[in-house]
N, C-alpha and C positions, 0 to 999 in steps of 0.2 A: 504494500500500500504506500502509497507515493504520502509524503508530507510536504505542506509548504514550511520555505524555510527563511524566517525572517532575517532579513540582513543588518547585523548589528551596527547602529551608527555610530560614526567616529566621535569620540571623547574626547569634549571641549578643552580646551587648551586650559582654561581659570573655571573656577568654580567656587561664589560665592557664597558661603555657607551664613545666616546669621540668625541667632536666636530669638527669639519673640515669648515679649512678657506683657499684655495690656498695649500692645504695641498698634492698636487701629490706626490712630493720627499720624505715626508717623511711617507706618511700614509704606503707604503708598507714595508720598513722594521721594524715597529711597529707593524704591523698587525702578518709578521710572526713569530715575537717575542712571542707574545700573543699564539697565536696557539699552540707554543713549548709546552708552561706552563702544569705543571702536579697541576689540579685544583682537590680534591676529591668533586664527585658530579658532574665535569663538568662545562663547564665556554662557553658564548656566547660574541659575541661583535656586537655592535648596532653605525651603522657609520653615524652620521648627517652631511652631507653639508651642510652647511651654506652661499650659494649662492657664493658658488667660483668662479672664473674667468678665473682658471686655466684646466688642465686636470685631476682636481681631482674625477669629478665622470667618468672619462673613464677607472682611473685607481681602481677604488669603483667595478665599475665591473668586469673585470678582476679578482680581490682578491674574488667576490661574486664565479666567476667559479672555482676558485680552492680551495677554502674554506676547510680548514680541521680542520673547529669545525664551529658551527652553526655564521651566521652572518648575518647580517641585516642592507644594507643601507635606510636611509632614506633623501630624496633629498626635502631640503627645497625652496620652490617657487623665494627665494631673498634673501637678509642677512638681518638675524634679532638679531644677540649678541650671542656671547657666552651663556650667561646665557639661554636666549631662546632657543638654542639648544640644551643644557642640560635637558632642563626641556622636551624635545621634545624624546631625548632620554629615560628617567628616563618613559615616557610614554608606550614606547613600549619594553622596560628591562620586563624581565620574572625572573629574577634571586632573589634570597635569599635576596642578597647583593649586591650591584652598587656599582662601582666605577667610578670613571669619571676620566679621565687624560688628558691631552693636546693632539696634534697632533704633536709636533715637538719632539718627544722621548727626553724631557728632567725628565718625571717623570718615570722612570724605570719598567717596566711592574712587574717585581719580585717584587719591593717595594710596588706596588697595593695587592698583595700576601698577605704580612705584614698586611697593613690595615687592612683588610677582616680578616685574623686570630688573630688581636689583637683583633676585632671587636666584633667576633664569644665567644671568649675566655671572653671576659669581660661581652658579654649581654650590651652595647652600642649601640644605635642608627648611633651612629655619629662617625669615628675617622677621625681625620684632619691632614695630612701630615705636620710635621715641618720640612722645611731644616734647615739642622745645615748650609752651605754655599750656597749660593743662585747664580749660572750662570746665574745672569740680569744685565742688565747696571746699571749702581749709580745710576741713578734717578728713575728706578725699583723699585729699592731696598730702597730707600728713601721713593717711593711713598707708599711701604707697610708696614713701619715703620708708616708713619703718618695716614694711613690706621688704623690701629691697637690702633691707640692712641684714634684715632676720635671713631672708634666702642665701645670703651671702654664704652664711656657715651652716645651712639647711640643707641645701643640694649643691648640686656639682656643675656651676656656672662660673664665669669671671668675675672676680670682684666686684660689685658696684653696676653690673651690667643690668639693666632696665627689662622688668618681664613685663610686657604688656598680653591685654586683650585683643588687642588688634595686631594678627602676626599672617603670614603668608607660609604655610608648610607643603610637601612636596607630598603625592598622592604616597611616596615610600611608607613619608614618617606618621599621615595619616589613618594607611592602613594597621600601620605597627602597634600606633597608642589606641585607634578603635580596638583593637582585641581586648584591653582590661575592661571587664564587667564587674569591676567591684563599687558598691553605693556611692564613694567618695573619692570622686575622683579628684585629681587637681591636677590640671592638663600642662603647665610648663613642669611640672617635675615629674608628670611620663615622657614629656620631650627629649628633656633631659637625658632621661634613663635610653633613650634611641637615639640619639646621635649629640654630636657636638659642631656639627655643621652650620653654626648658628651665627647668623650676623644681627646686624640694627642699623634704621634707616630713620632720618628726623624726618618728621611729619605734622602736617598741621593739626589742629583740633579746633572742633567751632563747639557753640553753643547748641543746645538743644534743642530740637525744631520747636516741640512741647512738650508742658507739663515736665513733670518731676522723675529723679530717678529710681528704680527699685531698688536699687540698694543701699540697704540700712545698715546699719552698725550691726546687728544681729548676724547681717548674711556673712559681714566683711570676717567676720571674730569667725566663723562656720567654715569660713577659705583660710584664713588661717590656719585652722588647726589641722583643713587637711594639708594642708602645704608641711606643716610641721610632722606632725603625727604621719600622717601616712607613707612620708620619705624619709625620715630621720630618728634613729635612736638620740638624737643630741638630747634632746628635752631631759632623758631617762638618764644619762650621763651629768648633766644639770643637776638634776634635782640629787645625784649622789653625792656631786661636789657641794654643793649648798646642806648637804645632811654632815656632809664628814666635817665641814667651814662650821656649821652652830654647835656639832661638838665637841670641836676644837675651844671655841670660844665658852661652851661652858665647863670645860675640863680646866682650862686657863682662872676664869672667874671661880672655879673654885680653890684653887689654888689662891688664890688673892683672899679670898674670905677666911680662909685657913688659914694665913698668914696673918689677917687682923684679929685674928681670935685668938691665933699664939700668943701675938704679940700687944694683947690688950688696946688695939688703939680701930681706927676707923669708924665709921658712920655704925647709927643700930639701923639695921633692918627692919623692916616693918610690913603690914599684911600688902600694903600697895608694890611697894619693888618687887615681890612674893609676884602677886599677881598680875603684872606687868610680863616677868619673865614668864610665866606660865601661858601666857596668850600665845608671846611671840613664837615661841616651841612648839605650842599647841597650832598655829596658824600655819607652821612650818608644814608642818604632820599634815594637816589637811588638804593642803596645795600638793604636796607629793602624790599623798594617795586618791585626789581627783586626778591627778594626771594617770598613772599608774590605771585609774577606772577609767580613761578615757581612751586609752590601746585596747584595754579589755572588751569596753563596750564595741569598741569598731572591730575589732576580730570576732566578737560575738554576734555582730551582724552581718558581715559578711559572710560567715558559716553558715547562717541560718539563709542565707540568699536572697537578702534584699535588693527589689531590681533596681538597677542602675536607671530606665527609663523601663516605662511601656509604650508602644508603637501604637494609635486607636484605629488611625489613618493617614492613608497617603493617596493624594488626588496630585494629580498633576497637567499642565500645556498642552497642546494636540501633541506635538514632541513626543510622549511618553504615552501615547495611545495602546501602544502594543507591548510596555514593560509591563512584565508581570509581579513587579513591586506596589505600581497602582493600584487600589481595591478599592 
């Protein structure tokens, strides 16, 4: 029995990946920005909701009907992070090269252009967007400053050298960090763990088309820990040297106290110094041992197989008529 045989189409040269959170107002005039773009080879964009609340996949479709280059929503079950709908997107990317950008048109679709041709030009795995001036509130901005400090001796990058959200990777390094299915992920330090191929390109940053951003101090403390916790025993080494450092200092402090009591002289003690010491040791003890529960609890849920994403749907462009990923 004869079959017909679909002929696979060629795989766009870029392939814009970007995540969607409440993102109606501004997915659309980012989308047609994109579209403009004169890409050589051809450029696709891959739209992850990430369990929005708003009218963003009604207007995910609408964009899919008029589509004028290939494009690919994908409707995740709930919200699962940023990162996790990256790594959702970088799944279903056909492209050379990924780029990933925000939702709120503050990384420039042209400046993804850059990346990708710095990228292409260098034979790098990785280039990493640096703003020279950064449109985020101070404590953004603070927060990525002290980001950058901690990754320093976190994982395994160059000194001082800048992790952004907006990076261009190579379908290689893509394929290699889509493989982790673990709950938490934190996508520069599987980069990391895959190559060292990594450069950095300045780039502009504007303002927010609208409205406000979703990330709160909750979420920011939530990347931290996986950035920490998930690639680094440092924390665990830490918390040893700070246990062995306060018994030092009260092995020393007793020695002092035993010294004034030989020697009949020094201050009396009283139930306040008492209780003073006994907080700081007691405070010591419980930072440790939340940390120490906070390896426990992510090993505990990763064994128990907490999904990384759920997939609910995937609609896509005439383009993608005949993939059998649309359903």
């Amino acid at each position: 029995m004869n079959q017909t045989v679909i002929p696979a189409r060629p795989a766009p040269a870029l392939s814009f990946v970007i995540p969607l959170y409440n993102s109606a107002e501004t997915i659309g005039p980012l989308v047609k920005t994109i579209e403009a773009l004169q890409v050589p080879g051809g450029h696709e964009i891959i739209l992850v909701n990430d369990g929005s609340r708003d009218a963003t996949r009604q207007v995910c479709q609408r964009l899919v009907t008029e589509a004028r280059i290939p494009i690919l929503v994908v409707e995740h079950a709930r919200n699962f992070g940023e990162h996790n709908a990256v790594l959702t997107g970088w799944r279903q990317a056909r492209g050379a090269h990924i780029v990933n950008l925000d939702d709120d048109g503050q990384n420039p679709p042209e400046e993804a252009v850059r990346l990708w041709e710095h990228a292409s030009r260098n034979g790098l795995d990785v280039v990493f967007g640096h703003y020279e001036v950064k449109q985020h509130a101070a404590w953004r901005n603070w927060g990525s400053r002290l980001t950058t400090w901690m990754t320093d001796w976190a994982l395994d990058k160059p000194k001082g050298f800048y992790l952004s959200s907006f990076r261009c990777v190579s379908a290689f390094v893509a394929r290699e960090v889509s493989a982790n299915t673990g709950p938490f992920p934190y996508l520069d330090g599987l980069i990391l763990q895959v190559t060292q191929r990594i450069g950095s390109l300045s780039v502009s940053h504007r303002e927010r088309l609208t409205g406000q951003s979703g990330y709160t101090l909750r979420r920011l403390l939530r990347l931290w820990l996986s950035a920490f916790v998930n690639f680094s025993v440092m924390p665990l080494r830490l918390a040893t040297v700070l246990g062995l450092g306060m018994a030092a200092a009260g092995f020393l402090a007793l020695g002092v106290v035993s010294y004034w009591w030989w020697t009949g002289s020094g201050p009396a003690f009283g139930w306040g110094s008492l209780m003073a010491a006994l907080l700081v040791f007691s405070g010591v003890q419980l930072v440790i041992l939340g940390l120490v529960g906070e390896y426990l609890g992510r090993m505990f849920i990763t064994i128990n197989q907490r999904p990384q994403s759920v997939v609910r749907e995937v609609i896509g462009s005439a383009d993608f008529s005949d993939d059998p990923r649309v359903r």
